[in-house]
C-alpha positions in Angstrom: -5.4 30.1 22.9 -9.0 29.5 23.1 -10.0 31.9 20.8 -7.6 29.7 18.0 -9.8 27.6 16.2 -12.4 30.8 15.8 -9.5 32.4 14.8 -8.9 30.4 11.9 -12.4 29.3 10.6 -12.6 32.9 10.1 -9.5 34.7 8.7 -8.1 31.1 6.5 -10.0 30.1 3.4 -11.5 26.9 3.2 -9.1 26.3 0.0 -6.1 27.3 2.3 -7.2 25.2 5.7 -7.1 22.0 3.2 -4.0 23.2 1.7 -2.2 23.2 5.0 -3.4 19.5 6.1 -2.4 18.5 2.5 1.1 19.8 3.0 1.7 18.2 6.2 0.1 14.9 5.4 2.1 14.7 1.8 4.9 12.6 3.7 2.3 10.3 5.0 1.0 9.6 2.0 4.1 8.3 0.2 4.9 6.2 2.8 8.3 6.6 3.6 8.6 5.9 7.5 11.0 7.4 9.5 11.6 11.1 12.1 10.4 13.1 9.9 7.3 10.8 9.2 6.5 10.8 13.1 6.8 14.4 13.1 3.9 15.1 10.5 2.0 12.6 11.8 2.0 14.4 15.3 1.6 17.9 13.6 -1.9 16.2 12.4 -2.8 15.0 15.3 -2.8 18.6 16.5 -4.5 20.1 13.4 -7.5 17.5 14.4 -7.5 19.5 17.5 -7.9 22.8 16.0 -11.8 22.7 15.5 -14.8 19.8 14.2 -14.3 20.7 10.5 -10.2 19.7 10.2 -10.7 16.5 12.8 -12.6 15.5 9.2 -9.9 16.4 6.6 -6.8 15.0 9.3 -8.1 12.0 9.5 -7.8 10.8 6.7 -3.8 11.2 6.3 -3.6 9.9 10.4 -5.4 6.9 9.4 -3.4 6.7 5.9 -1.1 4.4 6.9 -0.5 2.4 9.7 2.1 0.7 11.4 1.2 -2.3 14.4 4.5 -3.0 16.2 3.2 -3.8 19.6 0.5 -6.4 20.9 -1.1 -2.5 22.5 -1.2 -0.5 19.2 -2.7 -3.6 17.7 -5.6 -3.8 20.3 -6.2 -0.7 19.8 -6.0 0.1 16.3 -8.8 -2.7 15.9 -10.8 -2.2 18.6 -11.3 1.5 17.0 -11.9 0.2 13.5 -14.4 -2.0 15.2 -16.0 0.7 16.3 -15.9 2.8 13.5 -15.5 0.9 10.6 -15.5 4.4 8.1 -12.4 4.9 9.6 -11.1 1.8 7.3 -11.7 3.5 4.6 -9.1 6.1 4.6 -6.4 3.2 5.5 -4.2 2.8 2.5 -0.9 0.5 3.7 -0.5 -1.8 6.9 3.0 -2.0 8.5 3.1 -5.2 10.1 6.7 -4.8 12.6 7.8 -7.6 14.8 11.2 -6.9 15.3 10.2 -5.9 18.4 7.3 -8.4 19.7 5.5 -10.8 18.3 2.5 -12.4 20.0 -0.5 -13.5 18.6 -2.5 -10.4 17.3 -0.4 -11.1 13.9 -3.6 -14.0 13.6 -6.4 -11.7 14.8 -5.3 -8.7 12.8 -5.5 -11.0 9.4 -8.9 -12.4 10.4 -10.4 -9.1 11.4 -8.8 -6.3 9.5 -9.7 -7.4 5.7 -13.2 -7.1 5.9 -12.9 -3.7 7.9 -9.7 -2.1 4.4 -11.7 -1.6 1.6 -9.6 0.0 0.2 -6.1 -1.3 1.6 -3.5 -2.1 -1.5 -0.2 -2.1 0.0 1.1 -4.6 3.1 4.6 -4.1 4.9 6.3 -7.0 6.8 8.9 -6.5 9.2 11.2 -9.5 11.0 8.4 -11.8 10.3 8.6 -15.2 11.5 7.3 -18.6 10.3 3.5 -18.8 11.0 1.4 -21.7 10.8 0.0 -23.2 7.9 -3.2 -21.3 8.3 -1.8 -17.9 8.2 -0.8 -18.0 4.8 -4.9 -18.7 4.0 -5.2 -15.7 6.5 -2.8 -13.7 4.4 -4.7 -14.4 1.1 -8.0 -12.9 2.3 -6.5 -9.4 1.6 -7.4 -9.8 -1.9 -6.9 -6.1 -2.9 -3.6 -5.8 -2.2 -1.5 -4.4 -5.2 1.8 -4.0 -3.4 3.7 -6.7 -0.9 7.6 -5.8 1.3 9.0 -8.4 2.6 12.1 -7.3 4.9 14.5 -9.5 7.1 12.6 -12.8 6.8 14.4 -15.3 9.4 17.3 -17.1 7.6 16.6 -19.8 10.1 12.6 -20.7 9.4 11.6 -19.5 6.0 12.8 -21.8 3.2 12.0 -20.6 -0.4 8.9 -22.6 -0.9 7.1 -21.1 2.0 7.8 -17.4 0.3 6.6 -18.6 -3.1 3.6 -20.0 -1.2 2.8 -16.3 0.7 3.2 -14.1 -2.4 0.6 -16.5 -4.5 -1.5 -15.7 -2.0 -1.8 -12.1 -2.8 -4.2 -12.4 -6.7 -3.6 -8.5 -7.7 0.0 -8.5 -6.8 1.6 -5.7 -8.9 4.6 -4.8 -7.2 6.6 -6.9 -5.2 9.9 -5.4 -3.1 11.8 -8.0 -1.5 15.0 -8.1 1.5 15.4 -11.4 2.3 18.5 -13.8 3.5 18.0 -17.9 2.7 20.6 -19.9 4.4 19.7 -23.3 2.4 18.6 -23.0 -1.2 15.1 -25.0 -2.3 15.3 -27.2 -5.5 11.6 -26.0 -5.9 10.7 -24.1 -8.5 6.9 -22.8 -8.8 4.9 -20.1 -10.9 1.3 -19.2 -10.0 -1.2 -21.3 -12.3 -3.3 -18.4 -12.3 -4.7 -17.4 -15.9 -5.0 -13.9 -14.8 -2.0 -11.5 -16.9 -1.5 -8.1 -15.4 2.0 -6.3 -15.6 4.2 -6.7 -11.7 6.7 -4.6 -10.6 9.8 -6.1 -8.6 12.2 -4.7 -6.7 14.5 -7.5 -5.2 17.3 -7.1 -2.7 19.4 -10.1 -3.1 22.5 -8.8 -1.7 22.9 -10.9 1.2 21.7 -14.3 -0.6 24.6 -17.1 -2.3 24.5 -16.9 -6.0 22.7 -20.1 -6.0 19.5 -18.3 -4.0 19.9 -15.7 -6.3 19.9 -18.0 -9.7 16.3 -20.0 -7.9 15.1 -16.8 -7.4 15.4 -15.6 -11.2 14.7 -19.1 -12.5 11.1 -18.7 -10.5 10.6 -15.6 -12.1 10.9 -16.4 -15.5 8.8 -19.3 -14.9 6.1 -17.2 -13.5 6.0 -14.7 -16.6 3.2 -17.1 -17.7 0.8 -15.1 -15.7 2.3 -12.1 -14.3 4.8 -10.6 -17.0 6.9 -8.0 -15.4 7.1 -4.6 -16.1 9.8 -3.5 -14.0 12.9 -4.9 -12.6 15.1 -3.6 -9.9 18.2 -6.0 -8.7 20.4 -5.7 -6.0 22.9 -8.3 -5.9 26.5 -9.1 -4.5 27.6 -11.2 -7.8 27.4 -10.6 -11.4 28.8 -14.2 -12.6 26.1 -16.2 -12.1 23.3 -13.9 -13.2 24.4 -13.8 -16.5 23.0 -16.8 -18.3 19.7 -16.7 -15.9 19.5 -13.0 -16.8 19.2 -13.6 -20.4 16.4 -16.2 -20.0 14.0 -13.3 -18.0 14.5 -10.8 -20.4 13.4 -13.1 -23.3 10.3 -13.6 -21.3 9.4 -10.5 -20.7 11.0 -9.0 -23.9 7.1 -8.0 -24.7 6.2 -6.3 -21.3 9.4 -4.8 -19.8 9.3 -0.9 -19.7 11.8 -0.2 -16.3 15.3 -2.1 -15.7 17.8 -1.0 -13.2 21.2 -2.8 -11.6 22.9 -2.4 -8.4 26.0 -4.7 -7.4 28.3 -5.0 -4.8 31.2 -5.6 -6.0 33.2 -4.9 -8.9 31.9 -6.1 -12.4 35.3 -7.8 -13.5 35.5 -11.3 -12.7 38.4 -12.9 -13.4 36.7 -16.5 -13.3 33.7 -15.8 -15.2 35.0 -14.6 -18.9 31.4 -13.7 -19.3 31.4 -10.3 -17.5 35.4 -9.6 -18.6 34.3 -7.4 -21.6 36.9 -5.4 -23.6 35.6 -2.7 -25.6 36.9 -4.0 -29.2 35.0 -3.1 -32.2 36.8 -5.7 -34.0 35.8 -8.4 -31.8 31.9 -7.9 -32.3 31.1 -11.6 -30.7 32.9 -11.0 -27.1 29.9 -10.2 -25.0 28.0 -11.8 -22.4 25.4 -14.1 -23.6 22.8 -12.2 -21.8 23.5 -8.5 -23.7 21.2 -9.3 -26.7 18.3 -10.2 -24.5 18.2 -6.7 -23.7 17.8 -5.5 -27.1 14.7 -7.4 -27.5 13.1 -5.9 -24.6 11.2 -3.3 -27.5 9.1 -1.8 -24.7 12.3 -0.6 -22.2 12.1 2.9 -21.5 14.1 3.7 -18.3 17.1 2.0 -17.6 19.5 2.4 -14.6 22.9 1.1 -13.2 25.5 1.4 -10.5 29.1 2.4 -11.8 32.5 1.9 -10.0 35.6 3.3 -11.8 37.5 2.1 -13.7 36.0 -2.0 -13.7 32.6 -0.6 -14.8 33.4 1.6 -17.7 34.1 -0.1 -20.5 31.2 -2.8 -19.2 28.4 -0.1 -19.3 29.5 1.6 -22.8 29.5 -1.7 -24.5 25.9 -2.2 -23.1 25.0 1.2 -24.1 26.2 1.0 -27.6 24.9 -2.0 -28.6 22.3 -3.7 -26.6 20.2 -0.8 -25.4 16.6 -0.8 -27.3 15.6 2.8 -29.5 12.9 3.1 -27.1 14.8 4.4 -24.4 13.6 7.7 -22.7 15.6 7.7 -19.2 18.8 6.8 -17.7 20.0 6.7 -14.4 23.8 6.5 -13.8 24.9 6.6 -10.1 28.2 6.8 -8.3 27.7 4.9 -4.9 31.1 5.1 -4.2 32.2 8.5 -5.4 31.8 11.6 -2.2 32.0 14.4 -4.8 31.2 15.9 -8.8 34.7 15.8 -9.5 35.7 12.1 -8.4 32.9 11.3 -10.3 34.3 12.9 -13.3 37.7 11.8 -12.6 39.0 14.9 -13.3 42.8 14.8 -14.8 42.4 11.1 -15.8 42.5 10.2 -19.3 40.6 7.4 -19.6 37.6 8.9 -17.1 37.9 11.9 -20.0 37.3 9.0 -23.0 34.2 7.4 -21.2 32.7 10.2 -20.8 33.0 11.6 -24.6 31.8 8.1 -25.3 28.5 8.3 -23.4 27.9 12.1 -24.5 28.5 10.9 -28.4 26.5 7.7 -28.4 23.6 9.0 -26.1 23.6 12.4 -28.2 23.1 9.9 -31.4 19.9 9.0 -33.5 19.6 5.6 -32.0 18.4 8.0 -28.9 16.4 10.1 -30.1 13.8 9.8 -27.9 15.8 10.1 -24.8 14.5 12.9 -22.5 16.5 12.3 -19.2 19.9 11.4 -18.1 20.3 11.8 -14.7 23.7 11.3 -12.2 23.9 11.1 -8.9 26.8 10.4 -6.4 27.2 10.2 -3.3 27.4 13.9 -1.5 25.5 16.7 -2.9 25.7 19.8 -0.4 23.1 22.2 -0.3 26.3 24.8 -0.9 26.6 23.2 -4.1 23.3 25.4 -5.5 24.6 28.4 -4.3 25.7 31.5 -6.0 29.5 31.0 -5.2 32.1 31.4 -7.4 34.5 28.8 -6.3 31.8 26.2 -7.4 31.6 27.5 -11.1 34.2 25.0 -12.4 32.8 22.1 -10.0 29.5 22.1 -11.9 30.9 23.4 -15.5 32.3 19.9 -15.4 28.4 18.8 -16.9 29.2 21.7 -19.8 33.0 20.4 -20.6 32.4 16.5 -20.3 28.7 16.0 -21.2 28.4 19.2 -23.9 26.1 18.1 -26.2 23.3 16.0 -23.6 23.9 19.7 -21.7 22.8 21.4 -24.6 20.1 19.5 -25.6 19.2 20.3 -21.6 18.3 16.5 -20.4 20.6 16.5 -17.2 20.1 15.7 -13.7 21.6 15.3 -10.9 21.1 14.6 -7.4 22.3 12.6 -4.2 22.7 9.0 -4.4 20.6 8.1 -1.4 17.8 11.2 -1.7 15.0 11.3 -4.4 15.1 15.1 -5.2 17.2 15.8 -8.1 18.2 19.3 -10.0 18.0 20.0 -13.7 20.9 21.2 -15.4 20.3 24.2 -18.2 22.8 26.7 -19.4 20.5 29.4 -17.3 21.7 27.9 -14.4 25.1 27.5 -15.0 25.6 31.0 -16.8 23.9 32.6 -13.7 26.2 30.6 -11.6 29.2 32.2 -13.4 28.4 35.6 -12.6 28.3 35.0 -9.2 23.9 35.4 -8.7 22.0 33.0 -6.9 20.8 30.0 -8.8 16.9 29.2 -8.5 17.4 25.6 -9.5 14.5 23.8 -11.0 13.7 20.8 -8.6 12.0 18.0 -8.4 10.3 15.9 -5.1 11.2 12.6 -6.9 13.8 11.0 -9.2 13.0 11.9 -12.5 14.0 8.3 -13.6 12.2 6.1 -10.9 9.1 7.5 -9.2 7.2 5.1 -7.0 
């Protein structure tokens, strides 16, 4: 075992040894915590073992990102940059958890790290609790920072003014991905006074929040289009009724800068109190549509669009939206079946009316109003890796795409993937044809959703 590292300086390439750390620190750098994260993370802590030359190149995915969840990692995490401050440069995102302690390195990390993260841009918070007044001048000294989380904020101590008052304090704030629970709305409404304009993303949980919380939280955001316009919008949210007025007032806002919407709900759209989201899909009655619809067709710039769908209550909903309130400009759609465990459920196979809303999105999507479209993808909520395989019995599970979606198949835009992973499969008459005859489909696949790709 000795012999190892010798071993491998001589027989590898230098192009191959930086391939290998590459690979292994790929996870790392896209930031998504969880086993498999640990794992790579102690495969590169073994690479750096290997010899002088790869402790070099595995640093700088181990130091990529990193999480502080005790008062000890904390210590030492800045007592190492401390003494080696080129080590901050390879840090790219800070995890701050305290869902499992809290003490008070959350004040010495905010006074010492931002002068030791050049080049920091993204900042995770975890369970955190209601600070001092001071931190939040603390917080703003990371001035670089592009990208802010916010998870599980305590219902009991944060009120809605103190979470305007922590994002403002972030200047470059581009994307903004919220998970929070307010137990007692704010009648405070605020929007940076800052002159600077650059495009923010926002992706905003609001599933556990009461439709009031939800309507502050949009009215704030259309307020602050002043300064930071947004340029995508991701919503999660238990209610449609009250969103639909407040809706309509964004999208005017940001009618000029929006390129990315998508829309997850909780419950059924059909509301039997709210006439507003009751839509019936009658040609005749043009004017029956929610007052928010035609803010969407002024959004010129919207490119990718996405939405949750529940049968039956959502298809009539999303076909009206699609036929008359979607902008030319759209390029990418993202339909996904939360609900649905397999293809054919999601097809409704043997139901009439699943048959006629699919013919409807195949004709209107295959149309010259979309003629730029390059991507419709599905997903649902089990895709088996047997699915891919060259067995007969799954020919007429996936020739479902060919009978119900024939003309988006031919112009070969699908995709399709699992609801909760990001990898999806493209769907070309190659595949399927070699998937008839009974021969091992090499499907063309893709790391990340070929709709949203953060």
């Amino acid at each position: 075992m000795s012999r190892l590292p010798n071993v491998l300086r001589q027989r590898l390439p230098l192009e191959t040894q930086e391939e290998v750390i590459e690979y292994v620190g790929l996870d790392i750098s896209t930031g998504q915590w969880g086993t498999q994260l640990c794992e790579r993370l102690e495969t590169l802590l073994s690479c750096a073992l290997v010899c002088r030359g790869w402790v070099t190149k595995s640093r700088i995915h181990i130091f990529r990102e990193v999480r502080l969840d005790t008062n000890r990692k904390a210590d030492s995490f800045m007592a190492t940059i401390t003494a080696s401050p080129r080590l901050g440069d390879h840090v790219r995102r800070v995890v701050f958890d305290l869902r499992h302690e809290y003490n008070h390195w959350i004040y010495r990390a905010h006074q010492i790290l931002p002068s030791l993260l050049p080049n920091i841009h993204h900042l995770e918070y975890h369970r955190l609790p209601i600070l001092h007044p001071t931190f939040f001048g603390l917080s703003s000294r990371f001035g670089i920072i592009t990208s802010l989380e916010l998870h599980g904020l305590s219902v009991k101590d944060w009120t809605f003014r103190d979470i305007v008052r922590l994002i403002n304090g972030f200047n470059n704030l581009k994307i903004l991905k919220m998970q929070c629970d307010w137990t007692s709305p704010s009648p405070f409404y605020c929007h940076s006074a800052r002159q600077e304009r650059h495009p923010m993303s926002l992706h905003l949980d609001c599933s556990d929040m009461k439709d009031i919380q939800v309507e502050e939280m949009i009215r704030w955001l259309t307020k602050r289009q002043q300064s930071h316009p947004l340029d995508e919008f991701s919503l999660r949210c238990a209610r449609r009724s009250t969103l639909i007025p407040t809706l309509g007032d964004l999208f005017k806002q940001c009618s000029k800068t929006l390129k990315t919407l998508d829309f997850s709900f909780d419950n059924n759209i059909w509301d039997e109190d709210n006439p507003d989201t009751n839509i019936i899909w009658d040609e005749d009655d043009p004017d029956k549509k929610p007052t928010w619809f035609p803010a969407i067709l002024e959004c010129e710039e919207l490119s990718k669009f996405g939405m949750e769908l529940s049968f039956p209550a959502d298809s009539q909903w999303f076909l009206y939206l699609l036929a008359k309130h979607l902008p030319e400009s759209l390029q990418a759609i993202s339909l996904r079946f939360p609900n649905m465990p397999s293809l054919s459920e999601a097809f409704n196979v043997g139901s009439g009316e699943a048959h006629t809303f699919w013919r409807d999105v195949d004709s209107i999507l295959s149309g010259s109003k979309f003629s730029k479209l390059a991507s419709v993808e599905i997903r649902w909520r089990e895709l088996l890796s047997e699915d891919f395989r060259g067995d007969r019995t799954k020919t007429d599970h996936w020739d479902l795409f060919r009978r119900f979606l024939p003309k988006l198949f031919g112009r070969g835009v699908l995709w399709c993937g699992h609801y909760d992973r990001r990898k999806v499969y493209h769907l070309t008459e190659k595949s399927l044809a070699r998937l008839t005859a009974g021969d091992q489909v090499d499907w063309t696949q893709s790391s990340r959703s070929a709709l949203f790709a953060h």
